[in-house]
N, C-alpha and C positions, 0 to 999 in steps of 0.2 A: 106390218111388222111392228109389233112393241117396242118401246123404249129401252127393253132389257135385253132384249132379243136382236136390239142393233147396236149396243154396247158389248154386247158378247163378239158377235159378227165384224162389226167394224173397230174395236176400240177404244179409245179415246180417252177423256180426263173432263173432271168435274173444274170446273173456276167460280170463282167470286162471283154474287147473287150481284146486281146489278141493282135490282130494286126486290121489294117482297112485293107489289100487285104492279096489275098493269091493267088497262081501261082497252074491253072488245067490244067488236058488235055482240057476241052470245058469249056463254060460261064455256064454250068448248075454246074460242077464238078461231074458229075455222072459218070466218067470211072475212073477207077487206071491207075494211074502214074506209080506205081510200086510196086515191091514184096519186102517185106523186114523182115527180121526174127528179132526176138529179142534177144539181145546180155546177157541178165540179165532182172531180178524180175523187176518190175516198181509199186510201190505203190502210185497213186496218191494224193493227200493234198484237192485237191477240183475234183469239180463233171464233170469238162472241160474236166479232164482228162482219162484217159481210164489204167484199172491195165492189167498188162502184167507180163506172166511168161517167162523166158527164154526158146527160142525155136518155140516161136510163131509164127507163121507168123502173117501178118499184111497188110493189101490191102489199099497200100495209094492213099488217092485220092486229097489232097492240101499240099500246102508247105505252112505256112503263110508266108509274104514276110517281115513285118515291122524292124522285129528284128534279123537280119542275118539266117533267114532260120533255127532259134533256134527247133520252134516248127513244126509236121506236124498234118494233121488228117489223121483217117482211120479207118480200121474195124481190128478189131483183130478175129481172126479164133481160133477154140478149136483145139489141138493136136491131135483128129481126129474129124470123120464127126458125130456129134450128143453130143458132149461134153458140147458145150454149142451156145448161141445164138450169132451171130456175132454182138460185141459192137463196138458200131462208138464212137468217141472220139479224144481228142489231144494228144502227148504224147512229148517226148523231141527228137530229131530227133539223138542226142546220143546214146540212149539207143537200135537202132538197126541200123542194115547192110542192104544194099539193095544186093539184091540177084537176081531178073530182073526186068530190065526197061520195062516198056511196052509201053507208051505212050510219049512224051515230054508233059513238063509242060508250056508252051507258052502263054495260057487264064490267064491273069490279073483280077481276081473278084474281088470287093468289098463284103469286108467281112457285115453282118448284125450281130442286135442282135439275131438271130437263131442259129448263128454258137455255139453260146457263152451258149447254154441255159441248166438249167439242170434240170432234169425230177428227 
């Protein structure tokens, strides 16, 4: 499904760019970068961001680049297989540990307002 095709479907509202690029393994950002667990609870403030319990893993697949590599996106994983649906999202690059690299992050994207959207 499209972008436009799931704004239609689901909803939502555009928000604040967070950065204009962000650093992938490829120009699509469809592989992980890297494995990273969560260090602590993450409650996010707005709908960018993705909530995370400590212990999680998290399949990251950009670094935003504008603001010293503050924030990344990913998918956070349920603490086991069927707990819940893997949520994509931003989160504070803080709040976890990388635990393995898988890819280098090399692909410079420009960010859009899709990255930014919330359903």
């Amino acid at each position: 499904m499209c972008k436009l095709q799931m704004k239609r479907r689901y909803g939502g509202r555009q928000m604040p760019k967070l950065s204009d690029k962000k650093l992938c393994a490829d120009s699509e950002c469809s592989h992980p970068i890297l494995i990273a667990r969560a260090l602590e609870d993450f409650y996010p403030q707005d709908c960018r961001f993705i909530p995370m319990r400590k212990g999680q893993v998290i399949y990251v697949y950009a670094m935003l680049k504008d603001r010293g590599n503050l924030f990344w996106a990913g998918s956070v994983q349920g603490s086991y297989y069927g707990e819940q649906e893997a949520r994509l999202g931003h989160f504070p690059s803080s709040v976890v540990e990388e635990t393995h690299a898988l890819m280098p992050a090399t692909e410079e994207v420009k960010t859009d307002k899709w990255d930014f959207y919330c359903n």
